[in-house]
C-alpha positions as YAML, in Angstrom:
chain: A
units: angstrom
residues:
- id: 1
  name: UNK
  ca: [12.91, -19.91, -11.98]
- id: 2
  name: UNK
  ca: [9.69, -20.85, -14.17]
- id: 3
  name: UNK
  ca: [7.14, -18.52, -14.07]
- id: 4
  name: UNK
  ca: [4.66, -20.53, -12.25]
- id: 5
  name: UNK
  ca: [6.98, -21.68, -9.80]
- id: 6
  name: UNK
  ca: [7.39, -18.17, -9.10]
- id: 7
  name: UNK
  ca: [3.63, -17.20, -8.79]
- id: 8
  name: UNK
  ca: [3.33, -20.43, -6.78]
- id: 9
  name: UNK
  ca: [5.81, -19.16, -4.25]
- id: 10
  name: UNK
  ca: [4.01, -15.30, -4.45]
- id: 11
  name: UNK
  ca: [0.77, -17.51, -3.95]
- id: 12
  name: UNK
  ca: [1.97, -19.23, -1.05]
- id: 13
  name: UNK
  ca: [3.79, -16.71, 0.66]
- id: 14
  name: UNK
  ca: [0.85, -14.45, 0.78]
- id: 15
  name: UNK
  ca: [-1.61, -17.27, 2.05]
- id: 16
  name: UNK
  ca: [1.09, -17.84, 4.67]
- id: 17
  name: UNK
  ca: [0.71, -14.33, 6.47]
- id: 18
  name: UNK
  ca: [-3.00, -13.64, 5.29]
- id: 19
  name: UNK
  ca: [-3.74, -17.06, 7.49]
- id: 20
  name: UNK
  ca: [-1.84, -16.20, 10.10]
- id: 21
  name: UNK
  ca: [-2.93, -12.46, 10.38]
- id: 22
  name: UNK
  ca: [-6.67, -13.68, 10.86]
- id: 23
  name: UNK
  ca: [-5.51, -15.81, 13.43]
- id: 24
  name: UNK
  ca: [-3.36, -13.30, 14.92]
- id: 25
  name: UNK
  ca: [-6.43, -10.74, 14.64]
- id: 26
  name: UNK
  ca: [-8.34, -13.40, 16.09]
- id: 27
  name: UNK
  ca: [-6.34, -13.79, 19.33]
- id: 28
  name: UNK
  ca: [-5.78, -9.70, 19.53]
- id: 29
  name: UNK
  ca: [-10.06, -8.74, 19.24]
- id: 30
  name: UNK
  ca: [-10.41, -11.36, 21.78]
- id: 31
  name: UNK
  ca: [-7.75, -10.17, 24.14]
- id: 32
  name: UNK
  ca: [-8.74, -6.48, 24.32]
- id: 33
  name: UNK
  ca: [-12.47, -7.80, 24.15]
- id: 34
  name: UNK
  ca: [-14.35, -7.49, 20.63]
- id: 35
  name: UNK
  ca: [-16.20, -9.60, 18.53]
- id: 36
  name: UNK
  ca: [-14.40, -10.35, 16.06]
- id: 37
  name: UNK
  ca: [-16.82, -12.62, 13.72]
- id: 38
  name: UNK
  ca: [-15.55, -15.31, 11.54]
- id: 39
  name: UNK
  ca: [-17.34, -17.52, 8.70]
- id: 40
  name: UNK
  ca: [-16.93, -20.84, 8.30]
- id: 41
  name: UNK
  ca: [-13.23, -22.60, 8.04]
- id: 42
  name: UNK
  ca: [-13.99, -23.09, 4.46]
- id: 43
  name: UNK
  ca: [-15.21, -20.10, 3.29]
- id: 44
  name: UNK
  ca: [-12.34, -18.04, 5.38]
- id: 45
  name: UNK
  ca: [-10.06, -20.26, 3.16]
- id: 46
  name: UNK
  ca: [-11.70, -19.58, -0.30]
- id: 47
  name: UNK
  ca: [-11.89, -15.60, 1.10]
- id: 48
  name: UNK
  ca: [-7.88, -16.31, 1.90]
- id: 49
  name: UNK
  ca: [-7.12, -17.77, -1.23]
- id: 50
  name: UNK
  ca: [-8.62, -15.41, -3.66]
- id: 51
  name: UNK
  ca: [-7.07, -12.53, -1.80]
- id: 52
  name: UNK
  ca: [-4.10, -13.80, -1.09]
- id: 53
  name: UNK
  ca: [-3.51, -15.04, -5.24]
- id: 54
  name: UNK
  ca: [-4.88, -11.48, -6.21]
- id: 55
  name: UNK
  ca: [-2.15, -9.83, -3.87]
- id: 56
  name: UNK
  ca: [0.62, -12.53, -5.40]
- id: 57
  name: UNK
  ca: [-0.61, -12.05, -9.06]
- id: 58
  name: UNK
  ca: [-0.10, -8.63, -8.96]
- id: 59
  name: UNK
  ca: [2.95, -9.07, -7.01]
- id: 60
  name: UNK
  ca: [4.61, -11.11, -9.51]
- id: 61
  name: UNK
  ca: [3.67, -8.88, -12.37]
- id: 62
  name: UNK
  ca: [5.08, -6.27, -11.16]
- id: 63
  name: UNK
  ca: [8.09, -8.08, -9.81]
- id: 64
  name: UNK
  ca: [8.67, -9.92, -13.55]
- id: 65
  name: UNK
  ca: [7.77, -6.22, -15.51]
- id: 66
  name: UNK
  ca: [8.42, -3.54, -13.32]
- id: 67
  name: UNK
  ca: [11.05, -4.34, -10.71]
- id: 68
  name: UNK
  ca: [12.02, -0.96, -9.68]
- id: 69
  name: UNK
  ca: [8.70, 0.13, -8.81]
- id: 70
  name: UNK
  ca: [7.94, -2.56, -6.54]
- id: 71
  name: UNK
  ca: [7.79, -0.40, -3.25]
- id: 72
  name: UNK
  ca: [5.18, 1.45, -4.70]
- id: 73
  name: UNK
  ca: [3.18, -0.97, -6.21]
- id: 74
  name: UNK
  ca: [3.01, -2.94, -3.28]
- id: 75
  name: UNK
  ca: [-0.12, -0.65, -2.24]
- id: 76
  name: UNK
  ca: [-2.49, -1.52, -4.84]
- id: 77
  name: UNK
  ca: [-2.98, -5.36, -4.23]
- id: 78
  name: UNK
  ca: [-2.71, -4.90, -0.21]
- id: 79
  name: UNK
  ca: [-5.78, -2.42, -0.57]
- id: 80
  name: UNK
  ca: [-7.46, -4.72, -2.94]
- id: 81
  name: UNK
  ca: [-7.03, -7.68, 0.07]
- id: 82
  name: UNK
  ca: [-8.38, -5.08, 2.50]
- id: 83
  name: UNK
  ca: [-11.81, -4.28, 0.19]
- id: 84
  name: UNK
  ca: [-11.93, -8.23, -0.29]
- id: 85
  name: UNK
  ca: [-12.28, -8.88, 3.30]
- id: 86
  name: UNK
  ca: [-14.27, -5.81, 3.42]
- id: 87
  name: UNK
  ca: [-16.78, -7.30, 0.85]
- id: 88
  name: UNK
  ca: [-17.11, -9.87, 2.64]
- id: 89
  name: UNK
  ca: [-17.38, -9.44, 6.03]
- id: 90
  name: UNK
  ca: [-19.54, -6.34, 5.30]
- id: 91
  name: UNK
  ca: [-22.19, -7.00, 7.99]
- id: 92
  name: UNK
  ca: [-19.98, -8.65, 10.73]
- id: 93
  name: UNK
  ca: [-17.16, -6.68, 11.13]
- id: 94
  name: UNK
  ca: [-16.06, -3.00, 12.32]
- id: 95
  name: UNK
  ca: [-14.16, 0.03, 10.39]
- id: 96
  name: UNK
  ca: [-11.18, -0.50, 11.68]
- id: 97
  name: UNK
  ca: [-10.83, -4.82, 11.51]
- id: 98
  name: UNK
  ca: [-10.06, -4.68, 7.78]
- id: 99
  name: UNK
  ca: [-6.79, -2.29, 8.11]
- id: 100
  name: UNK
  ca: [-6.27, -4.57, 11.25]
- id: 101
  name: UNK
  ca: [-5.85, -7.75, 8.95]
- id: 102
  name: UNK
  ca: [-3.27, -5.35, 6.79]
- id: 103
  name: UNK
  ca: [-1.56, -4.34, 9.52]
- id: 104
  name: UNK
  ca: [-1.05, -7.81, 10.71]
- id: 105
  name: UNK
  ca: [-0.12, -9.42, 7.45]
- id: 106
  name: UNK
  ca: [2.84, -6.46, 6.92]
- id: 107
  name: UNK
  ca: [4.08, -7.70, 10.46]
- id: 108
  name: UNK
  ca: [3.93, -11.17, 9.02]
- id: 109
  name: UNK
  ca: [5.35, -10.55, 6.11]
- id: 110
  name: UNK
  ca: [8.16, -8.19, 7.48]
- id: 111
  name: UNK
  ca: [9.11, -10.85, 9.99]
- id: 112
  name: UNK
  ca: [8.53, -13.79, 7.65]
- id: 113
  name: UNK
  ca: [10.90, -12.08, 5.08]
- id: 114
  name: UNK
  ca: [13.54, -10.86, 7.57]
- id: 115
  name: UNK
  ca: [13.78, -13.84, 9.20]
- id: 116
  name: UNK
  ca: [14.50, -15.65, 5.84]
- id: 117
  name: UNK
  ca: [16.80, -14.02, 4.94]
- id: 118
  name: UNK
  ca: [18.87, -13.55, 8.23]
- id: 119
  name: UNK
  ca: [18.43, -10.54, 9.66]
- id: 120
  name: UNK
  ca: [17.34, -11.82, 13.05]
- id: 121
  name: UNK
  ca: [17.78, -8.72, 14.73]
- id: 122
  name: UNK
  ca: [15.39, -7.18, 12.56]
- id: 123
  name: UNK
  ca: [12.72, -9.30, 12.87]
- id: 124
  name: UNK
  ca: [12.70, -9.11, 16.61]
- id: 125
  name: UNK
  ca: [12.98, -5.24, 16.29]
- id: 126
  name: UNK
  ca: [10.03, -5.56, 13.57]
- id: 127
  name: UNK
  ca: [8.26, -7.54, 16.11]
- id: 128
  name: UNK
  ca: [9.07, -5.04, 19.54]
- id: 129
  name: UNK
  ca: [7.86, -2.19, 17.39]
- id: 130
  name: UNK
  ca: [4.55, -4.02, 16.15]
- id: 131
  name: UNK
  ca: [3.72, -5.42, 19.94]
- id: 132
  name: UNK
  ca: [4.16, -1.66, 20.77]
- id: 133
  name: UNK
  ca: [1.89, -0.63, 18.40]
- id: 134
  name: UNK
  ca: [-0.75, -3.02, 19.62]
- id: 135
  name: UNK
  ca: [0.26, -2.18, 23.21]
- id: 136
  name: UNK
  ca: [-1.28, 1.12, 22.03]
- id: 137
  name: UNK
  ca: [-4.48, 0.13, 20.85]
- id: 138
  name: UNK
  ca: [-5.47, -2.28, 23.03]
- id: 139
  name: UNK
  ca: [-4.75, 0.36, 25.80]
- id: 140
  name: UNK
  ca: [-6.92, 3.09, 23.87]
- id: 141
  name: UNK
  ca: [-9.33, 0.27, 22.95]
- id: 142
  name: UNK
  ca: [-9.71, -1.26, 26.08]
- id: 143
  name: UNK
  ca: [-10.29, 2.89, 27.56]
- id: 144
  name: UNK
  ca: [-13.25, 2.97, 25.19]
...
Protein backbone atom coordinates (compact mmCIF):
# COMPACT_ATOMS: atom_id res chain seq x y z
CA UNK A 1 0.00 0.00 0.00
CA UNK A 2 1.43 3.65 -0.80
CA UNK A 3 2.51 5.42 1.97
CA UNK A 4 -0.07 8.04 1.97
CA UNK A 5 -2.76 5.77 1.45
CA UNK A 6 -1.62 4.31 4.54
CA UNK A 7 -1.40 7.56 6.67
CA UNK A 8 -4.75 8.42 5.06
CA UNK A 9 -6.31 5.32 6.52
CA UNK A 10 -4.20 6.00 10.17
CA UNK A 11 -5.73 9.61 9.61
CA UNK A 12 -9.11 8.48 9.20
CA UNK A 13 -9.33 5.80 11.51
CA UNK A 14 -8.30 7.94 14.35
CA UNK A 15 -10.81 10.86 13.41
CA UNK A 16 -13.37 8.03 13.33
CA UNK A 17 -13.17 7.15 17.20
CA UNK A 18 -11.80 10.67 18.37
CA UNK A 19 -15.41 11.96 16.84
CA UNK A 20 -17.25 9.51 18.19
CA UNK A 21 -15.62 9.48 21.73
CA UNK A 22 -16.64 13.28 22.15
CA UNK A 23 -19.93 12.37 21.25
CA UNK A 24 -19.97 9.41 23.34
CA UNK A 25 -18.44 11.67 26.28
CA UNK A 26 -21.02 13.98 25.38
CA UNK A 27 -24.03 11.68 25.97
CA UNK A 28 -22.16 10.00 29.24
CA UNK A 29 -21.41 13.84 31.25
CA UNK A 30 -24.93 14.49 30.42
CA UNK A 31 -26.38 11.27 31.67
CA UNK A 32 -24.69 11.17 35.10
CA UNK A 33 -25.20 15.10 35.11
CA UNK A 34 -21.99 17.35 34.29
CA UNK A 35 -21.22 20.01 32.14
CA UNK A 36 -19.46 18.90 29.79
CA UNK A 37 -18.56 22.18 27.57
CA UNK A 38 -18.02 22.05 23.93
CA UNK A 39 -16.67 24.80 21.33
CA UNK A 40 -17.98 25.39 18.29
CA UNK A 41 -18.65 22.40 15.54
CA UNK A 42 -15.79 23.82 13.68
CA UNK A 43 -13.28 24.34 15.97
CA UNK A 44 -14.07 20.72 17.75
CA UNK A 45 -13.25 19.51 14.15
CA UNK A 46 -9.91 21.43 13.59
CA UNK A 47 -9.13 20.30 17.58
CA UNK A 48 -10.20 16.56 16.11
CA UNK A 49 -8.21 16.73 13.18
CA UNK A 50 -4.92 17.89 14.44
CA UNK A 51 -5.09 15.34 17.20
CA UNK A 52 -6.35 12.76 15.55
CA UNK A 53 -3.38 13.19 12.38
CA UNK A 54 -0.76 13.66 15.28
CA UNK A 55 -1.97 10.25 16.88
CA UNK A 56 -1.99 8.60 13.06
CA UNK A 57 1.42 10.22 12.10
CA UNK A 58 3.04 8.77 14.80
CA UNK A 59 1.13 5.70 14.41
CA UNK A 60 2.27 5.07 11.02
CA UNK A 61 5.86 5.81 11.79
CA UNK A 62 6.12 3.56 14.06
CA UNK A 63 4.04 0.99 12.27
CA UNK A 64 6.36 1.53 8.79
CA UNK A 65 9.91 1.67 11.19
CA UNK A 66 9.35 -0.02 14.22
CA UNK A 67 6.69 -2.70 13.97
CA UNK A 68 7.49 -4.71 16.93
CA UNK A 69 7.28 -2.00 19.29
CA UNK A 70 3.97 -0.90 18.40
CA UNK A 71 2.20 -1.86 21.79
CA UNK A 72 4.39 0.34 23.44
CA UNK A 73 4.49 3.13 21.37
CA UNK A 74 0.96 3.38 21.20
CA UNK A 75 1.22 5.55 24.55
CA UNK A 76 3.03 8.45 23.36
CA UNK A 77 0.59 9.88 20.65
CA UNK A 78 -2.67 8.86 22.85
CA UNK A 79 -1.11 11.15 25.68
CA UNK A 80 -0.21 13.75 23.21
CA UNK A 81 -4.29 13.68 22.06
CA UNK A 82 -5.09 13.87 25.77
CA UNK A 83 -2.69 17.26 26.42
CA UNK A 84 -4.25 18.54 22.98
CA UNK A 85 -7.68 18.48 24.26
CA UNK A 86 -6.25 19.51 27.47
CA UNK A 87 -4.76 22.70 25.83
CA UNK A 88 -7.60 23.44 24.67
CA UNK A 89 -10.32 23.04 26.71
CA UNK A 90 -8.14 24.36 29.59
CA UNK A 91 -10.79 26.63 31.16
CA UNK A 92 -13.99 24.56 30.41
CA UNK A 93 -13.36 21.28 31.33
CA UNK A 94 -12.54 19.04 34.57
CA UNK A 95 -9.37 16.71 35.55
CA UNK A 96 -10.75 13.83 34.78
CA UNK A 97 -12.76 14.71 31.05
CA UNK A 98 -9.47 14.52 29.14
CA UNK A 99 -8.56 10.71 30.23
CA UNK A 100 -12.42 10.36 29.68
CA UNK A 101 -12.02 11.18 25.84
CA UNK A 102 -8.95 8.42 25.98
CA UNK A 103 -10.81 6.09 27.56
CA UNK A 104 -13.58 6.37 25.12
CA UNK A 105 -11.56 6.44 21.95
CA UNK A 106 -9.63 2.91 23.20
CA UNK A 107 -13.32 1.51 23.47
CA UNK A 108 -13.80 2.83 19.98
CA UNK A 109 -10.98 1.78 18.66
CA UNK A 110 -10.99 -1.75 20.36
CA UNK A 111 -14.49 -2.32 19.07
CA UNK A 112 -13.93 -0.60 15.73
CA UNK A 113 -10.86 -2.91 15.17
CA UNK A 114 -12.40 -6.14 16.52
CA UNK A 115 -15.31 -5.81 14.77
CA UNK A 116 -13.30 -5.47 11.46
CA UNK A 117 -11.72 -7.96 11.64
CA UNK A 118 -14.33 -10.57 12.93
CA UNK A 119 -14.07 -11.20 16.23
CA UNK A 120 -17.64 -10.34 17.13
CA UNK A 121 -17.54 -11.88 20.34
CA UNK A 122 -14.89 -9.69 21.33
CA UNK A 123 -16.21 -6.63 20.57
CA UNK A 124 -19.36 -7.24 22.52
CA UNK A 125 -17.15 -8.52 25.45
CA UNK A 126 -14.95 -5.21 24.82
CA UNK A 127 -18.14 -3.38 24.96
CA UNK A 128 -19.86 -5.37 28.39
CA UNK A 129 -16.57 -4.67 30.09
CA UNK A 130 -16.40 -0.84 29.04
CA UNK A 131 -20.38 -0.26 29.96
CA UNK A 132 -19.23 -1.84 33.30
CA UNK A 133 -16.65 0.40 33.74
CA UNK A 134 -18.90 3.38 33.19
CA UNK A 135 -21.59 1.63 35.26
CA UNK A 136 -18.91 2.37 37.90
CA UNK A 137 -18.38 5.87 37.54
CA UNK A 138 -21.48 7.12 36.90
CA UNK A 139 -22.56 5.28 40.16
CA UNK A 140 -19.51 6.89 42.17
CA UNK A 141 -20.12 10.09 40.18
CA UNK A 142 -23.60 10.38 40.53
CA UNK A 143 -22.80 9.56 44.83
CA UNK A 144 -20.71 12.73 44.70
Amino acid sequence: MHIALQLLAFWSFALVTLCSALVLLNIFDSVIGNDLTLHSVGKEAAIAGVASFVEAACLWLVATYAPTALGRAIVVPALIVVVIYKIAHLEDWSNGDALMLLGFQVAAACVAATLLTGHFLAAVFILLVFAAILAVIASFMKGL
